[in-house]
MDTraj code that builds the backbone (N, CA, C; nanometers):
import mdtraj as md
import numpy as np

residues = "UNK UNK UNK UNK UNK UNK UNK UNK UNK UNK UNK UNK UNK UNK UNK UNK UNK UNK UNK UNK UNK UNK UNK UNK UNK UNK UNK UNK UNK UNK UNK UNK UNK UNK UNK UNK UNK UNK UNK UNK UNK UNK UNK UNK UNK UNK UNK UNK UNK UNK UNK UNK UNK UNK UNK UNK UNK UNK UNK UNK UNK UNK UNK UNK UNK UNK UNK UNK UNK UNK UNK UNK UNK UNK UNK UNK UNK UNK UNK UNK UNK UNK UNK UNK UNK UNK UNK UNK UNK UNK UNK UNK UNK UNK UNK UNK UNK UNK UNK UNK UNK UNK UNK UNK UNK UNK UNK UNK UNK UNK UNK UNK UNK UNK UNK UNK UNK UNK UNK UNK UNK UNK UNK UNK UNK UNK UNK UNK UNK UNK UNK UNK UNK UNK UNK UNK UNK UNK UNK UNK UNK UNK UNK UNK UNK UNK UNK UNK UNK UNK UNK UNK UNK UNK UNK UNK UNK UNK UNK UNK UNK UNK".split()
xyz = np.array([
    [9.2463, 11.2174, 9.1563],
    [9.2234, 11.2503, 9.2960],
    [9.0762, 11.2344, 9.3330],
    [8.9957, 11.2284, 9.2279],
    [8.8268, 11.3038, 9.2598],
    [8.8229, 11.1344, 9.2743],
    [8.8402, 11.0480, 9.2075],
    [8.8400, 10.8719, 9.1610],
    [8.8285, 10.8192, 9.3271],
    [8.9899, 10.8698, 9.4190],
    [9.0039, 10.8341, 9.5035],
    [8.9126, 10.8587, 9.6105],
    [8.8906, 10.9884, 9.5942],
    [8.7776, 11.0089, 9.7216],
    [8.6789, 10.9559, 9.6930],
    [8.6873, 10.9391, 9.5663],
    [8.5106, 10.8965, 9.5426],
    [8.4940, 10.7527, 9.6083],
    [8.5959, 10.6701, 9.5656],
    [8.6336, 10.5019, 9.6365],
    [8.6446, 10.5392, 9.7391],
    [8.6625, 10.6046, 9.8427],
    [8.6954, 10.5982, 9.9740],
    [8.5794, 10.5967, 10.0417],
    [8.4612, 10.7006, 9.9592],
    [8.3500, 10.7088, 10.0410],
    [8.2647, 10.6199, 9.9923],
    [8.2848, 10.5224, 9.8806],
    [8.2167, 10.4312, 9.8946],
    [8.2262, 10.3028, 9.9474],
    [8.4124, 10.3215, 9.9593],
    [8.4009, 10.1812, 10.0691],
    [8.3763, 10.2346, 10.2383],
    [8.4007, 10.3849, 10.2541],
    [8.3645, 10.4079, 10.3967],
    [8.1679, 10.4070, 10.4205],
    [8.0776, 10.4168, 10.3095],
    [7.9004, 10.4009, 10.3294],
    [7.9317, 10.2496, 10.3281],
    [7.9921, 10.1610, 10.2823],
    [7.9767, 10.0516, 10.2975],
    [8.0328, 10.0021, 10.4094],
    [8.0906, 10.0474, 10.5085],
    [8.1569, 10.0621, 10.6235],
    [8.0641, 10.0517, 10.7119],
    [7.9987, 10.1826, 10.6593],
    [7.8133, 10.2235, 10.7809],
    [7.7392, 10.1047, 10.7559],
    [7.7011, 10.0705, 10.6540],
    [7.6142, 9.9706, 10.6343],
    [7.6653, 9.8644, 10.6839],
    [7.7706, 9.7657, 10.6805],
    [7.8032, 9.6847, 10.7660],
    [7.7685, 9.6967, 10.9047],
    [7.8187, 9.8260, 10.9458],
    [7.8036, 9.8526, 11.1136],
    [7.6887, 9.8292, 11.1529],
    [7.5679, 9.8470, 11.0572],
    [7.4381, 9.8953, 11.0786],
    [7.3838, 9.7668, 11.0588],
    [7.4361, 9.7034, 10.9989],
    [7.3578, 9.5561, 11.0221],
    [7.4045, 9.4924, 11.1174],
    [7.5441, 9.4874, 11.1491],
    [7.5561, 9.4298, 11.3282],
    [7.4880, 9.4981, 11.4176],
    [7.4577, 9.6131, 11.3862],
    [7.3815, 9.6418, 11.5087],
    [7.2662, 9.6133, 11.5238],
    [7.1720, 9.5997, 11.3985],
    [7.0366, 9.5506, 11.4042],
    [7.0878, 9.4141, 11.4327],
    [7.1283, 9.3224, 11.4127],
    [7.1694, 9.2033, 11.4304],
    [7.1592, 9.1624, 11.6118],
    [7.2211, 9.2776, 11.6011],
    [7.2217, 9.3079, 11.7889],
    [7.0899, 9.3594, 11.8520],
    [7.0395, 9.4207, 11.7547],
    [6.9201, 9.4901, 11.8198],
    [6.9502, 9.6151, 11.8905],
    [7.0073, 9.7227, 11.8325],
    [7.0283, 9.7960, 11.9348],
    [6.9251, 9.9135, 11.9220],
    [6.8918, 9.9944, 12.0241],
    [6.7947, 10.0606, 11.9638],
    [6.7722, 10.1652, 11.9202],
    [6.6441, 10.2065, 11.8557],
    [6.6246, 10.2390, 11.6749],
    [6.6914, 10.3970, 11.7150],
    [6.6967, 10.4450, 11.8254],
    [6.7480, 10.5862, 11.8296],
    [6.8693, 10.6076, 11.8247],
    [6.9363, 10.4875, 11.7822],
    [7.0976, 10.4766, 11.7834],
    [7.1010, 10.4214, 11.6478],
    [7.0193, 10.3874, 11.5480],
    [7.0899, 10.3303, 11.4236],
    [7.1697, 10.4467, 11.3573],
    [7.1254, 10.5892, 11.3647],
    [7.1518, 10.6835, 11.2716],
    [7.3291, 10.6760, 11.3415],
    [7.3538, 10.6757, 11.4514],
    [7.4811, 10.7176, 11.4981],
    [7.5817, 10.5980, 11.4803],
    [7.5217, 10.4768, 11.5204],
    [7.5854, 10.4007, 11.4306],
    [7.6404, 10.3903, 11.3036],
    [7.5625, 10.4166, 11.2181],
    [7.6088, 10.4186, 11.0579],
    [7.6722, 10.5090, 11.0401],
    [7.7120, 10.6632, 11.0851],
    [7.7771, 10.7636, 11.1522],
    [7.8998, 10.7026, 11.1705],
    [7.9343, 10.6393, 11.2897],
    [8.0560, 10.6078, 11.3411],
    [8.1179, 10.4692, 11.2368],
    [8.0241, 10.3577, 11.1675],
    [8.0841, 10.2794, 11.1028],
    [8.1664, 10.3327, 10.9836],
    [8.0745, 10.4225, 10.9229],
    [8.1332, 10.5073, 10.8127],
    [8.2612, 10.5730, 10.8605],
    [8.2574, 10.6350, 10.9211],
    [8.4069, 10.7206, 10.9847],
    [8.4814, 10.6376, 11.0306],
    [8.4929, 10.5340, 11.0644],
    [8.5686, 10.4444, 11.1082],
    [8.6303, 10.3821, 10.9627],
    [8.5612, 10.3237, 10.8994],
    [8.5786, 10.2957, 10.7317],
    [8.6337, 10.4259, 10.7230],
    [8.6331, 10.5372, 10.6784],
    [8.7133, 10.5978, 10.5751],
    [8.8311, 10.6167, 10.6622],
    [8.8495, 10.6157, 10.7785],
    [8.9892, 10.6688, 10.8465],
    [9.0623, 10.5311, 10.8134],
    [9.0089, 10.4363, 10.8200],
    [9.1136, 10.3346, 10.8184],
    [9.1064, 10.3110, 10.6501],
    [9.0324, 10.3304, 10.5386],
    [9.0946, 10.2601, 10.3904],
    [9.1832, 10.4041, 10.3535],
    [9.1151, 10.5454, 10.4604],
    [9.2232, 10.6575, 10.4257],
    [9.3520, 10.6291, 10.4853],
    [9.3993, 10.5633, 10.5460],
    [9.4951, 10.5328, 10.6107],
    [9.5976, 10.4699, 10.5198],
    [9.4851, 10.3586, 10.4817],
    [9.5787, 10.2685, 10.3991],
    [9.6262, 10.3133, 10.2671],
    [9.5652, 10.4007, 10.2044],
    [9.5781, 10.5071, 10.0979],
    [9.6906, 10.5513, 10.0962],
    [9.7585, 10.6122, 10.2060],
    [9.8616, 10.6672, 10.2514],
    [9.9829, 10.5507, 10.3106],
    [9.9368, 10.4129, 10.2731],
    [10.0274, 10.3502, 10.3210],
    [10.0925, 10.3150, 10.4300],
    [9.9792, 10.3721, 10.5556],
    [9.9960, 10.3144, 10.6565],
    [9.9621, 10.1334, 10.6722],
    [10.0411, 10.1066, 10.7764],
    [10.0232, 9.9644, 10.7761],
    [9.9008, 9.9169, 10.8361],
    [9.8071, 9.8203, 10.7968],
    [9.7031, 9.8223, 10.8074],
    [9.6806, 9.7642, 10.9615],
    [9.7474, 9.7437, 11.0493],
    [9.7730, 9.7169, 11.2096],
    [9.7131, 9.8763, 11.2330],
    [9.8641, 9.9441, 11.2280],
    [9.8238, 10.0321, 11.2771],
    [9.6736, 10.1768, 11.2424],
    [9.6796, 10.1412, 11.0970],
    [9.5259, 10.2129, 11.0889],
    [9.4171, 10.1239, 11.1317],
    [9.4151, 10.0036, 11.1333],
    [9.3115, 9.9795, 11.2144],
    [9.2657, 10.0211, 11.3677],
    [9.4446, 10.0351, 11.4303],
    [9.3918, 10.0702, 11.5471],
    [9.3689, 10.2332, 11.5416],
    [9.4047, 10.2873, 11.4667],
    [9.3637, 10.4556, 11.4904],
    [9.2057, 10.4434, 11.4368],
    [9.1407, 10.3747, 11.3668],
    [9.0245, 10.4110, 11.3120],
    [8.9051, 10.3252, 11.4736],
    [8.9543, 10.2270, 11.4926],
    [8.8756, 10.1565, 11.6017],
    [8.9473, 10.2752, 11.7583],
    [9.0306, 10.3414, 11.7698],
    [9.0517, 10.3902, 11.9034],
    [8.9601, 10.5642, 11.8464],
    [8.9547, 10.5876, 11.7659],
    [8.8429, 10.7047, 11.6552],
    [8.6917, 10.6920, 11.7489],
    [8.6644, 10.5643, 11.6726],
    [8.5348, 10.5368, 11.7605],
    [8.5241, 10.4818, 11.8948],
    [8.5981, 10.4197, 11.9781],
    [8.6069, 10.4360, 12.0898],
    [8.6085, 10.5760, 12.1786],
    [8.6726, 10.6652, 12.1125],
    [8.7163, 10.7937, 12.1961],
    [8.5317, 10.8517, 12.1733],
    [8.5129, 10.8306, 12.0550],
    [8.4214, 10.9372, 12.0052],
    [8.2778, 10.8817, 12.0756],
    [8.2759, 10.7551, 12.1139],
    [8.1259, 10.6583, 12.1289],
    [8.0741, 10.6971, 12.2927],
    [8.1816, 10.7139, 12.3428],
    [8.1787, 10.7677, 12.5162],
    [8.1072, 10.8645, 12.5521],
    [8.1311, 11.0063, 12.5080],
    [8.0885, 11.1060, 12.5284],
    [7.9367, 11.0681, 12.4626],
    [7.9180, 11.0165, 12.3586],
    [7.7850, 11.0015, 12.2451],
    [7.7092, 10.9314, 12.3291],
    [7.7905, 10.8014, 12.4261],
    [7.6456, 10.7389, 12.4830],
    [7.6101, 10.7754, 12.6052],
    [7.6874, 10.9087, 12.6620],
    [7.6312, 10.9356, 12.7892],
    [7.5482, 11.0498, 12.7368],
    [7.5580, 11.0902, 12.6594],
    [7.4665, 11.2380, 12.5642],
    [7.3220, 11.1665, 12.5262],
    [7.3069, 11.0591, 12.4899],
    [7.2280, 10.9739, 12.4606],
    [7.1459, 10.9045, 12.5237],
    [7.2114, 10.8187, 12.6092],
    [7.1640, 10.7751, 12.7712],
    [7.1451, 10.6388, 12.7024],
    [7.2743, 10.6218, 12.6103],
    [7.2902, 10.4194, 12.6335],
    [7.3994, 10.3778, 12.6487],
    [7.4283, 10.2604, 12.6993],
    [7.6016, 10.1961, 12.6801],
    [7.6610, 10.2083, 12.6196],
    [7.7700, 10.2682, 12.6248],
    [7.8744, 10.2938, 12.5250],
    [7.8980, 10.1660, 12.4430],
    [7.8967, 10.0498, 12.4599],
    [7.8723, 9.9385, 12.4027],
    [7.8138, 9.9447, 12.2757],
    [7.6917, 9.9690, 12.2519],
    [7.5893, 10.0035, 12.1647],
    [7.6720, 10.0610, 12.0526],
    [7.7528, 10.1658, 12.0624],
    [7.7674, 10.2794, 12.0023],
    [7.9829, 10.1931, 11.9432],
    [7.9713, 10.1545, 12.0276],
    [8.1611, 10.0794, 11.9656],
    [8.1574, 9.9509, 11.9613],
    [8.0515, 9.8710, 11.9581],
    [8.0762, 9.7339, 11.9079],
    [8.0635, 9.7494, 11.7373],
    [7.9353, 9.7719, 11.7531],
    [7.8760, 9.7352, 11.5601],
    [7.9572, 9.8075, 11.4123],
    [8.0269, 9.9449, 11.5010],
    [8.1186, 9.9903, 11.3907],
    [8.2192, 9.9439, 11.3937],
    [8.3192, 9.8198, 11.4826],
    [8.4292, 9.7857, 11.5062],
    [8.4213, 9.6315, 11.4452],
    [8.3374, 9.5808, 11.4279],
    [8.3052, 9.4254, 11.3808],
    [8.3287, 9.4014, 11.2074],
    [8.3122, 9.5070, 11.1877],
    [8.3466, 9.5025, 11.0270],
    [8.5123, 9.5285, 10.9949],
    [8.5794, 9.5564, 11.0689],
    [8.7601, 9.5182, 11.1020],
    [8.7949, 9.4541, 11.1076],
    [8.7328, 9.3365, 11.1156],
    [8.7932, 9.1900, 11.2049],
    [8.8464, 9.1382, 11.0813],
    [8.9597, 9.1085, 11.0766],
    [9.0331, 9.0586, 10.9514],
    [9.0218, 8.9295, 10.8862],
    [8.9031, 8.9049, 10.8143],
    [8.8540, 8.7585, 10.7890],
    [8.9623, 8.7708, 10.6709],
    [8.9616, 8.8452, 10.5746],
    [9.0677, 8.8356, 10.4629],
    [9.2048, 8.7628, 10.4989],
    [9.2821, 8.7940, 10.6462],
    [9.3532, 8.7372, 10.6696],
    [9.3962, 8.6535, 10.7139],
    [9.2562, 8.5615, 10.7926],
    [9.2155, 8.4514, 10.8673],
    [9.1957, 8.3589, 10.7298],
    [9.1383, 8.3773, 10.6360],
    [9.0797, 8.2874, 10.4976],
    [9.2336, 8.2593, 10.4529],
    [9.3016, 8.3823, 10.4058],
    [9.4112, 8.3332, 10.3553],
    [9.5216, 8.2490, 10.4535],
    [9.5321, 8.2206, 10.5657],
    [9.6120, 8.1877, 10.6933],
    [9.5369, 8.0228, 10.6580],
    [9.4404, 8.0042, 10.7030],
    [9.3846, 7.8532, 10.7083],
    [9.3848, 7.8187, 10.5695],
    [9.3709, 7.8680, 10.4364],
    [9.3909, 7.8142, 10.3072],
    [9.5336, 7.7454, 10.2675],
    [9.6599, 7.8267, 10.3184],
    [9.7744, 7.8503, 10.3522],
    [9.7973, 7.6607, 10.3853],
    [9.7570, 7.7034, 10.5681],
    [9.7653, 7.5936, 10.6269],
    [9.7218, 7.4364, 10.5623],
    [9.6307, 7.4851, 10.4888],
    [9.5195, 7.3487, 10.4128],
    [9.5812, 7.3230, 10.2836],
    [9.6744, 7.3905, 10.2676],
    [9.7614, 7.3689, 10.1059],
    [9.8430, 7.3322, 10.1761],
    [9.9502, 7.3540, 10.2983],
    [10.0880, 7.2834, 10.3440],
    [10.0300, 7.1832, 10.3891],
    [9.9627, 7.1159, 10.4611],
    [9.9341, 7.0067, 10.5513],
    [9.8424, 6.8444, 10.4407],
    [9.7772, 6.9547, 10.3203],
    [9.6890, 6.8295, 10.2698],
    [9.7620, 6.8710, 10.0981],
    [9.7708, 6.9476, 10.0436],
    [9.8129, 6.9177, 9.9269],
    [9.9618, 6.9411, 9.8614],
    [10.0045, 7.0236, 9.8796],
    [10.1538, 7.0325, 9.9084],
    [10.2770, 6.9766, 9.8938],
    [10.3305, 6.9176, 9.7968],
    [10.4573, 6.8119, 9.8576],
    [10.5830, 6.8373, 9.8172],
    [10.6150, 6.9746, 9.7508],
    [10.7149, 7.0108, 9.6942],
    [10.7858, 7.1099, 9.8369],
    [10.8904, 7.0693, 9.8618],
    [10.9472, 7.1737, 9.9615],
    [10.9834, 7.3206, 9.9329],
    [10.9929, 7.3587, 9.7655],
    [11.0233, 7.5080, 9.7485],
    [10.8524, 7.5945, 9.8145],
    [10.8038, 7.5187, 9.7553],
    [10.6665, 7.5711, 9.7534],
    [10.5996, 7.6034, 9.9060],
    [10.6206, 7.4655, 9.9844],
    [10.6226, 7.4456, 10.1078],
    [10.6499, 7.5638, 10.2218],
    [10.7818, 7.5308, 10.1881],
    [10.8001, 7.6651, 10.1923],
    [10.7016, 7.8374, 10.1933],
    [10.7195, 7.8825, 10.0562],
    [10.6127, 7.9903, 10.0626],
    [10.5348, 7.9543, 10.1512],
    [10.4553, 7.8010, 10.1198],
    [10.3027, 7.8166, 10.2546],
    [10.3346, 7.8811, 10.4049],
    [10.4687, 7.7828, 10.3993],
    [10.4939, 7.8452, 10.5492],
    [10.4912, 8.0150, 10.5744],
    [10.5694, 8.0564, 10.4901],
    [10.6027, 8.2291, 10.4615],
    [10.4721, 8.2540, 10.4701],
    [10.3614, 8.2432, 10.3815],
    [10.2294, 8.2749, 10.4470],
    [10.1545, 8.2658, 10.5256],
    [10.1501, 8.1178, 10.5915],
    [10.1036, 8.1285, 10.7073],
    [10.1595, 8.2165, 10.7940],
    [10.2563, 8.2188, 10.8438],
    [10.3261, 8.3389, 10.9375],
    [10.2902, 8.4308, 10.9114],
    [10.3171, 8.4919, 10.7905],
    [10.2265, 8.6679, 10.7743],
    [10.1073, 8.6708, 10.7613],
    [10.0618, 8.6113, 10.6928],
    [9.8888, 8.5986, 10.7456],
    [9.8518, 8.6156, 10.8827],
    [9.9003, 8.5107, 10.9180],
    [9.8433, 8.4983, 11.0537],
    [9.9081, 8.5545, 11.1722],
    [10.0030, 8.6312, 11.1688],
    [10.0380, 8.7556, 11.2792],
    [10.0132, 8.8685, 11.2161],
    [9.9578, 8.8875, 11.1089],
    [9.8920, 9.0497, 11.1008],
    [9.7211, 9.0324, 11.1413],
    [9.7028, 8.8679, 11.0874],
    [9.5554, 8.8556, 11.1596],
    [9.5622, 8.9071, 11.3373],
    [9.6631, 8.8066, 11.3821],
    [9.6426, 8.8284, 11.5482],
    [9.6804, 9.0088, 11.5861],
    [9.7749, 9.0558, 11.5202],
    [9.7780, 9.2040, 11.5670],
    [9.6852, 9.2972, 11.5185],
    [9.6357, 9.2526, 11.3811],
    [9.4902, 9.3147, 11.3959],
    [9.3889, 9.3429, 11.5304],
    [9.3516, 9.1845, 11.5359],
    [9.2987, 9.1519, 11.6281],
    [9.3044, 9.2523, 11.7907],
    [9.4289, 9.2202, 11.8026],
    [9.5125, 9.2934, 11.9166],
    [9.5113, 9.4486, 11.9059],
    [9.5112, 9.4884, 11.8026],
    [9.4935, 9.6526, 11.7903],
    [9.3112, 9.7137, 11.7763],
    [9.2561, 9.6013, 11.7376],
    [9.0966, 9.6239, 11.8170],
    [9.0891, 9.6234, 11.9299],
    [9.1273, 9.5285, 11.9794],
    [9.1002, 9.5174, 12.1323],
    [9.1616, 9.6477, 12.1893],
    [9.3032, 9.6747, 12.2005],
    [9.3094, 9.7659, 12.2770],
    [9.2947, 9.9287, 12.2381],
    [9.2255, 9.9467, 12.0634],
    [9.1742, 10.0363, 12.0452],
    [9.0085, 10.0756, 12.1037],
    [8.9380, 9.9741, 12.1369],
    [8.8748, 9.9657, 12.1842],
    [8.8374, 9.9665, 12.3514],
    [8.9213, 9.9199, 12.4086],
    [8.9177, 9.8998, 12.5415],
    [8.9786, 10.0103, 12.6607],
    [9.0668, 10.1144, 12.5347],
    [9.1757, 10.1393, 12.6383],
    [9.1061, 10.3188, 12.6553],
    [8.9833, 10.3541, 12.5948],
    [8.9204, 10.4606, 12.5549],
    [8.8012, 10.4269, 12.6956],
    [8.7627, 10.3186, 12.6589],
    [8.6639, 10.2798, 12.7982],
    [8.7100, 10.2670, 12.9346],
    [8.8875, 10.2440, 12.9345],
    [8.8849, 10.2538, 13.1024],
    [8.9074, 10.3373, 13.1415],
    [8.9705, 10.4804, 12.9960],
    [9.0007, 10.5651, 13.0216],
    [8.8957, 10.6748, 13.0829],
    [8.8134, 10.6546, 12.9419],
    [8.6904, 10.7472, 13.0008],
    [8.5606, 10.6900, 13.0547],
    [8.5725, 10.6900, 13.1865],
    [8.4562, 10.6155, 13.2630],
    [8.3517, 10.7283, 13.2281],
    [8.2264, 10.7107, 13.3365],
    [8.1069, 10.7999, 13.3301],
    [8.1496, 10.9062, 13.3974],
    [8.1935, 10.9184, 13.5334],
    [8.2634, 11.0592, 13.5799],
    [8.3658, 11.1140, 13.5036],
    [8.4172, 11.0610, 13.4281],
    [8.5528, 11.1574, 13.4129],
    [8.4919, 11.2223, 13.2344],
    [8.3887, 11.1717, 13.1987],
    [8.3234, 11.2057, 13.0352],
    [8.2318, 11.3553, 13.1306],
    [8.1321, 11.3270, 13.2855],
    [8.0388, 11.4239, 13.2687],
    [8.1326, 11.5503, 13.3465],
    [8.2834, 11.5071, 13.3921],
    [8.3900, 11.5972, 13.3634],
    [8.3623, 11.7054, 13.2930],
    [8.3874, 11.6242, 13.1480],
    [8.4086, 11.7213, 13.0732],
    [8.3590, 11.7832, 12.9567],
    [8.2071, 11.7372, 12.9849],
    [8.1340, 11.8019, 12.9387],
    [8.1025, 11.9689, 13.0062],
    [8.0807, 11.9423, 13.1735],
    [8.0898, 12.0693, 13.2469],
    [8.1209, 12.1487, 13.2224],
])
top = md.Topology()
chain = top.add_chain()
for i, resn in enumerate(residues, 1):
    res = top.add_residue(resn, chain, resSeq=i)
    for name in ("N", "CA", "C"):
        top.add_atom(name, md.element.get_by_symbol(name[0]), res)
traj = md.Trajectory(xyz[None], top)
């Protein structure tokens, strides 16, 4: 048990640190790196804790990216920067290249090397799952992300702080 947490929090600091270099990448500024690496990290452990538990990795992605969406709102009006700042750089390290690499490798083994139809086959079977858990990934960022921002504009956050 101690093994697991221990892996969790080291792939969730490596979570922060990703975040934290898109954001310097971005430039965002220096009074926001600490909260950044904050929210990348928590975003990382909710979603490899997720997967721990065998949730499907769609849907923990979108609970860990709608995590920091909910949470980045209130933080950047407390702060006095774009909520932007605060839910891009921890959400960029989600983006499912693992499943994009294996999807076009897939594709580049059926189309150029390939010539046995059992096999063929499989490629196909992979491309398809590859590449619709890539796009609903995808799709569960976006509207983990988006749907926290139209929700909570600037009036309805200094709501409820009041």
């Amino acid at each position: 048990m101690l093994e697991i947490i221990l892996k969790l929090l080291e792939v969730a600091a490596w979570s922060g640190v990703a975040a934290l270099g898109f954001g310097l990448l971005f430039n965002i500024p220096k009074g926001t790196i600490v909260t950044v690496f904050v929210l990348g990290f928590s975003a990382g452990f909710i979603k490899f804790a997720l997967l721990k538990f065998d949730v499907n990795v769609v849907l923990a992605t979108f609970i860990a990216v709608l995590f920091v969406a909910v949470v980045c709102v209130p933080i950047a009006h407390k702060i006095h920067h774009p909520p932007v700042v605060f839910c891009v750089p921890p959400v960029i390290p989600m983006i499912p290249g693992y499943f994009a690499y294996e999807t076009v490798l897939s594709v580049m083994n059926f189309i150029f090397i390939e010539k046995d139809p059992s096999k063929r086959l499989i490629l196909i079977d992979s491309i398809f799952s590859n590449g619709f858990t890539m796009f609903f990934i995808l799709i569960s960022i976006t509207a983990g992300i988006s749907l926290p921002m139209l929700v909570l504009r600037k009036s309805t956050v200094k709501k409820v702080e009041d």
